[in-house]
KOLMIKE-549736 format. One line per 10 residues: number of its first residue (from 1); their letters; for each residue x, y, z of N, C-alpha, C, O, CB. Coordinates in steps of 0.001 Angstrom, whole numbers, padded with zeros to 6 digits. Glycine has a CB too. Example, Ala and Ser with C-alpha at 12.3 -4.5 7.8 and 13.67 -1.06 7.14 Angstrom:
# residues 2
1> as> 013190/-005690/007800/012300/-004500/007800/013200/-003300/007800/014236/-003319/008465/011308/-004473/009046 | 012850/-002250/007080/013670/-001060/007140/012900/000030/007870/013409/001138/008039/014084/-000598/005725
END
This chain:
# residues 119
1> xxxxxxxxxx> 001385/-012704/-016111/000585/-012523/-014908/001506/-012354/-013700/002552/-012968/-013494/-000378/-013720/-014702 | 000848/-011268/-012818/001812/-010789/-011703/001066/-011427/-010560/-000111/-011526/-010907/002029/-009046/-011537 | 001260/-011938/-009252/000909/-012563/-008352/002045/-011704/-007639/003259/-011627/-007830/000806/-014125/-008465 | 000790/-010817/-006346/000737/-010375/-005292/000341/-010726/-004192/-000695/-011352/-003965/000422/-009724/-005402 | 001528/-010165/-003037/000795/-011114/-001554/001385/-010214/-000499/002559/-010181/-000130/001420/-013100/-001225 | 000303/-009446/-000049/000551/-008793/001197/000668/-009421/002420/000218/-010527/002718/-000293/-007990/001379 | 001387/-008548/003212/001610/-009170/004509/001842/-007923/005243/002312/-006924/004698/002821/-010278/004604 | 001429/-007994/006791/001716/-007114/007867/000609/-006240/008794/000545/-005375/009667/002549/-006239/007263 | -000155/-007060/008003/-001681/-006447/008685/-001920/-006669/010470/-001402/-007588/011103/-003144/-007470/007825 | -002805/-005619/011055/-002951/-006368/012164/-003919/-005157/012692/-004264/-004214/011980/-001497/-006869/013034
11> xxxxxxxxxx> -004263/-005324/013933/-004889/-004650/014944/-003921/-003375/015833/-003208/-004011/016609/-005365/-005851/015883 | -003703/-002199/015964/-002882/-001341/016406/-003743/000227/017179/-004684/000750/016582/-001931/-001108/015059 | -003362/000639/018180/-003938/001680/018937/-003520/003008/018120/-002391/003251/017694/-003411/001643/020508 | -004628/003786/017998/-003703/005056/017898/-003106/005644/017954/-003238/006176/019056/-003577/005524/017935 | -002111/006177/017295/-000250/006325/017293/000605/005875/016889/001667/006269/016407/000379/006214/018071 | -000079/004515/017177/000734/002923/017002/001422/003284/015324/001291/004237/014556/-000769/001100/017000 | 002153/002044/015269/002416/001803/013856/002628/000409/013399/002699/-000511/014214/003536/002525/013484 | 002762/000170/011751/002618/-001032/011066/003267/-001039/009828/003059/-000145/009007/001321/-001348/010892 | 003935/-001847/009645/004587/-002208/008061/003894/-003251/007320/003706/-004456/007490/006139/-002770/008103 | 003527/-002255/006305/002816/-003839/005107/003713/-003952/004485/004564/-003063/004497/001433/-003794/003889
21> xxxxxxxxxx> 003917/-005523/003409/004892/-005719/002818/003962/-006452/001652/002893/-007043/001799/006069/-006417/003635 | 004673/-006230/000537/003787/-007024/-000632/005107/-007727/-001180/006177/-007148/-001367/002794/-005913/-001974 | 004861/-008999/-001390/005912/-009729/-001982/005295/-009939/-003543/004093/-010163/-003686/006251/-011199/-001084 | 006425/-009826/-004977/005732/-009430/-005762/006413/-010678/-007136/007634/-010836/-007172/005857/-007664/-005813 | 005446/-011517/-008231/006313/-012605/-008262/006422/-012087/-009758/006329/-013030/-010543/005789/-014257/-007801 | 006582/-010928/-010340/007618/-010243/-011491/007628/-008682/-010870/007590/-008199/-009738/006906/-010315/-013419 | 007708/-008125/-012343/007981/-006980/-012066/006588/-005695/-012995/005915/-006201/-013893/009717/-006947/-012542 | 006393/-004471/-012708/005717/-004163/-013043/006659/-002771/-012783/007695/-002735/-012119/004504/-004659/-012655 | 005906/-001443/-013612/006225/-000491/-014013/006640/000617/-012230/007528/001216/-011623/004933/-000120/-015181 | 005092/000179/-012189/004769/000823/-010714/004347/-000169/-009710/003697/-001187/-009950/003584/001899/-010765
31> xxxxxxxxxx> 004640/000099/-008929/003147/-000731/-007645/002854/000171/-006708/003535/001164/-006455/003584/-002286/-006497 | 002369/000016/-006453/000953/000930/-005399/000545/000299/-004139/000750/-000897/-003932/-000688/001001/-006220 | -000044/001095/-003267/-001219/000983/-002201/-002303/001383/-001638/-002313/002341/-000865/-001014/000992/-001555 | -003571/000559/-002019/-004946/000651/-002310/-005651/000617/-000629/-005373/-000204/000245/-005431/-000745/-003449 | -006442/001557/-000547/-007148/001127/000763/-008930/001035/000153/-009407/001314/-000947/-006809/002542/002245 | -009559/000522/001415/-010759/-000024/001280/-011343/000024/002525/-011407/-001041/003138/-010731/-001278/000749 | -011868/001207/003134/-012855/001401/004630/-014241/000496/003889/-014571/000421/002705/-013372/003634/005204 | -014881/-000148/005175/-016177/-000195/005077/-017027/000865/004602/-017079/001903/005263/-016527/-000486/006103 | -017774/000732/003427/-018799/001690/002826/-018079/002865/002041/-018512/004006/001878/-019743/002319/004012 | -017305/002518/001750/-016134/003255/001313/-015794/003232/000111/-015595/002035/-000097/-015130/002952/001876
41> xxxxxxxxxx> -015549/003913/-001050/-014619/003364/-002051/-013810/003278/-002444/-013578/004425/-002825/-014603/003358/-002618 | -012750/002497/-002806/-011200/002040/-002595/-010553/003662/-002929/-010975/004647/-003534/-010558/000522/-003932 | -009608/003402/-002357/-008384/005034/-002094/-007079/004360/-002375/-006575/003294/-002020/-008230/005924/-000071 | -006613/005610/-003332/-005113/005439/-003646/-004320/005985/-001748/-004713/006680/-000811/-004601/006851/-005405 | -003144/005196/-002042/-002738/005487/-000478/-001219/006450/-001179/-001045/007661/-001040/-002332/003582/000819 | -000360/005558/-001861/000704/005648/-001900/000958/004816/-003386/000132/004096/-003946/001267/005234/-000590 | 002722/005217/-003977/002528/004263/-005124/004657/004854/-005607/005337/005878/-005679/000604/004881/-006630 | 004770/003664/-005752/006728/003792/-006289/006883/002790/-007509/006504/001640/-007733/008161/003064/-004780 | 007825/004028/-008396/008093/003316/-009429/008930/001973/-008862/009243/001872/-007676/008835/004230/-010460 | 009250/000954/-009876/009901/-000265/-009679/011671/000389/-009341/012452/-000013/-008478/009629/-001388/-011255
51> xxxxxxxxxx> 011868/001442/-010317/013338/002008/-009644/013605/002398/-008623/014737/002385/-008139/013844/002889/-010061 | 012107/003030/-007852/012288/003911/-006926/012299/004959/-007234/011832/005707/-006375/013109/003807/-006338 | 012706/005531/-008311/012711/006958/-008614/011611/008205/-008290/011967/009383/-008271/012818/006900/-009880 | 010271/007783/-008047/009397/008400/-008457/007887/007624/-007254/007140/006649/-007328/009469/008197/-010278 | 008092/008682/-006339/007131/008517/-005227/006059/009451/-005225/006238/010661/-005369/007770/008612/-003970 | 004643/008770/-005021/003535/009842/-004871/002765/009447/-003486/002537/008254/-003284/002424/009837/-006271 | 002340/010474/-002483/001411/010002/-001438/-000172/010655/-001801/-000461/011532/-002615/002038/010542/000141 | -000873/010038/-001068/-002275/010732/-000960/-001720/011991/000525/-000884/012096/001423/-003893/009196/-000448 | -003047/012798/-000170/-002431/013743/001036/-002611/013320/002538/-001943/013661/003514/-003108/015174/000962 | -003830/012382/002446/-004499/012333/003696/-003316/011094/004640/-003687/010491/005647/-006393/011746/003379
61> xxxxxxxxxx> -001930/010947/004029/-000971/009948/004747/000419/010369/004416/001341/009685/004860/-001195/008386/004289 | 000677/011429/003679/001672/012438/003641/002070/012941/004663/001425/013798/005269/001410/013342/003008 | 003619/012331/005171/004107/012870/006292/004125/012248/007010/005021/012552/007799/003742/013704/006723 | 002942/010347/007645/003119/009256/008446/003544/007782/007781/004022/006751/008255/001880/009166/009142 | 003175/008156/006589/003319/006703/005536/004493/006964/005151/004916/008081/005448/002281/006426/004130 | 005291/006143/004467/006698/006108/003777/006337/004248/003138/006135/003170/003697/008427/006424/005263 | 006443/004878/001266/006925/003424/000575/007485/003598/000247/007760/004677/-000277/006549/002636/-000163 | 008343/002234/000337/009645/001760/-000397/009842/000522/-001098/008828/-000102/-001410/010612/001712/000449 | 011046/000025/-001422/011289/-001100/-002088/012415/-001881/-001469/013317/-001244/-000925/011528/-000791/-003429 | 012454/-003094/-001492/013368/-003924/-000895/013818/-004476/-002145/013148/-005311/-002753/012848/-004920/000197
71> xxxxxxxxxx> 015247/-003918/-002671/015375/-004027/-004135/015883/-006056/-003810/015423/-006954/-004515/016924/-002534/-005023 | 016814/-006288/-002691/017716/-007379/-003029/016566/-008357/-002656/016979/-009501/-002849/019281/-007500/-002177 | 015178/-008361/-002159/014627/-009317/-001736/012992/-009417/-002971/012211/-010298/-003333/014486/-009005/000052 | 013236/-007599/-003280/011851/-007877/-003850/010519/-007105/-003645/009819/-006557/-004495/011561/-009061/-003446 | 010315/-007218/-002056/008879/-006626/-001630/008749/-005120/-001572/009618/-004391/-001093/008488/-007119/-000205 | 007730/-004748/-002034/007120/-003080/-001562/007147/-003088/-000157/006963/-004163/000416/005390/-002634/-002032 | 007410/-001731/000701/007060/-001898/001681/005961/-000430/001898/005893/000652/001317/008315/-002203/002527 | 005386/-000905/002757/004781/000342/003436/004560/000763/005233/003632/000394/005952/003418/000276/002839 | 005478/001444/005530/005551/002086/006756/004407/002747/007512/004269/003803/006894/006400/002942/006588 | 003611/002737/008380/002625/003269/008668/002722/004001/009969/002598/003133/010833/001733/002412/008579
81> xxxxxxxxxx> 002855/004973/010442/003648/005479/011123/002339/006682/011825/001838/007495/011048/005075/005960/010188 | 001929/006659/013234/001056/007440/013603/-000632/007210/013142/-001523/008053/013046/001633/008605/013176 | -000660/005956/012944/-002080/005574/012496/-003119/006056/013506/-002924/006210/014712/-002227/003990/012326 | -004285/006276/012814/-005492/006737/013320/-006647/006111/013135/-006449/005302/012229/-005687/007807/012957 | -007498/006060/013417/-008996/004859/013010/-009249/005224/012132/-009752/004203/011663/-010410/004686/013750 | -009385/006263/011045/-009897/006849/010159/-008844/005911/008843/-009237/005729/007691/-009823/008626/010448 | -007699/005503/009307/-006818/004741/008745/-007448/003527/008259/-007054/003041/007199/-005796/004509/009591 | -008632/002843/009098/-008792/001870/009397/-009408/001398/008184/-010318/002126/007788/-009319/001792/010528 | -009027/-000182/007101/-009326/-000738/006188/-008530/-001637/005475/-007350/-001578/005823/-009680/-000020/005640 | -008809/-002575/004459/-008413/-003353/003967/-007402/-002727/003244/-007646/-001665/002670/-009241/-004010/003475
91> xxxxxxxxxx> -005936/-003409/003178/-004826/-002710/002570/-004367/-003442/001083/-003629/-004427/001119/-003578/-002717/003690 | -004817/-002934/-000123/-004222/-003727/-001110/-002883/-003345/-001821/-002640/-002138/-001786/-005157/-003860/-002038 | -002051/-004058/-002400/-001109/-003784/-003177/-001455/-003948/-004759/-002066/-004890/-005263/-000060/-004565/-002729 | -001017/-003012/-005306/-001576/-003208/-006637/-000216/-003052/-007733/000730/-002321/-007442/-002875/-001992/-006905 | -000259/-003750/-008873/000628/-003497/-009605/000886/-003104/-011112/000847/-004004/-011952/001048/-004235/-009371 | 001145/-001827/-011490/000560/-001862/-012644/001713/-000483/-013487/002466/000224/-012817/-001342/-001565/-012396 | 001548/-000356/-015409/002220/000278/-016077/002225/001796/-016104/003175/002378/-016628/002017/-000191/-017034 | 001101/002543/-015506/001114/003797/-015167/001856/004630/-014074/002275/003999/-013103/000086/003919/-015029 | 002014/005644/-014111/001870/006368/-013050/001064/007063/-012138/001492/007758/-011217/002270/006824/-013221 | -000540/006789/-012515/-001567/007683/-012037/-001539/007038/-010680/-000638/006346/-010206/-003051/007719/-012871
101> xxxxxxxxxx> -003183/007535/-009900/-003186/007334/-008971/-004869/006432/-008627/-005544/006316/-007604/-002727/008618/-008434 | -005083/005811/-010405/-006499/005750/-010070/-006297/004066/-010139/-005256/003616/-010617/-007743/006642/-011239 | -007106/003383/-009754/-006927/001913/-009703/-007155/001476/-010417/-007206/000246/-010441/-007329/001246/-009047 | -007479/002378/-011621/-007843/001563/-013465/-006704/001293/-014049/-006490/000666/-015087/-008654/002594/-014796 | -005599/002079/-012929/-004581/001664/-014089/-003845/001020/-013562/-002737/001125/-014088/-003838/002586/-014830 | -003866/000324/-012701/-003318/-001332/-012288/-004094/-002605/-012797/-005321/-002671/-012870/-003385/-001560/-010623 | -003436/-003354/-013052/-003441/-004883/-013909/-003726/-005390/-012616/-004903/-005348/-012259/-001884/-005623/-014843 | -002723/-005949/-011703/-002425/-006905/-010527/-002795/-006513/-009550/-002495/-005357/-009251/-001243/-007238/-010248 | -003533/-007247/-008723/-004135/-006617/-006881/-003630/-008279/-006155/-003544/-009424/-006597/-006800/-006159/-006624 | -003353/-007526/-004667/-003165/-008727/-004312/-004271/-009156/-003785/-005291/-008948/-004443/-002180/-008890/-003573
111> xxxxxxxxx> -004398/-009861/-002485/-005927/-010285/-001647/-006571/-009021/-000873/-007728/-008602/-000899/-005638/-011586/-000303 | -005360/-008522/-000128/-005754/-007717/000786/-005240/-007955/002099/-004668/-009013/002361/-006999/-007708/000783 | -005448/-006783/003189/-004558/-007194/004335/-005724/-006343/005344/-005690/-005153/005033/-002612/-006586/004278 | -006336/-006503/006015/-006836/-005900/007152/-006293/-005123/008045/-006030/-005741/009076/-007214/-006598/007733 | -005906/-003567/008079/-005840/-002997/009059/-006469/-002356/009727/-007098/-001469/009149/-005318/-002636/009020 | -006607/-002452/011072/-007016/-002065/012217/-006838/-000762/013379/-006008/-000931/014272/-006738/-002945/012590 | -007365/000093/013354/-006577/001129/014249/-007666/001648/015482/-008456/002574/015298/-006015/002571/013195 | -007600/001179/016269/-008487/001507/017550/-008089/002560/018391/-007003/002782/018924/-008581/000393/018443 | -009326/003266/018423/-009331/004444/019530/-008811/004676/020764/-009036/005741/021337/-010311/004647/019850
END
């Protein structure tokens, strides 16, 4: 069992930016980042192999998002860079043996992180 724990959530203006961080307590193939708008149904955001080798974005954050890995400490990170309200939703980290992009194929989610992006 993998135990996930995001961090970096917050409230931010349009433009603004935000780093989530998932601290992660093994290891898994891939890990990912899951969003969740109100009325919404969860969205692949982003997702890096455990080497790093092998990065995929959604299109709709291609070009402001950037994930990475903090190999000597551990955590995923995710850069959020030019956020917009449309951004706006619960941020999960997920961890799991595939490479897809669908959330069936993650095992591990963490709680979640609330982000915020005001007009």
């Amino acid at each position: 069992q993998v135990q996930l724990v995001e961090s970096g959530g917050g409230l931010v203006q349009a433009g603004g930016s935000l780093r989530l961080s998932c601290a992660a307590s093994g290891r898994t193939f891939a890990m990912g980042w899951f969003r969740q708008a109100p009325g919404k149904e969860r969205e692949f955001v982003a997702r890096i192999t455990w080497s790093g080798g092998s990065i995929l974005y959604a299109d709709s954050v291609k070009g402001r998002f950037t994930i990475s890995r903090d190999n000597a400490r551990n955590p995923v990170l995710l850069q959020m860079n030019s956020l917009q309200p449309e951004d706006t939703a619960v941020y999960y980290c997920a961890g799991g043996w595939g490479l897809g992009i669908s959330d069936a194929e993650y095992d591990y989610w963490g709680q979640g992180t609330q982000v915020t992006v005001s007009s």
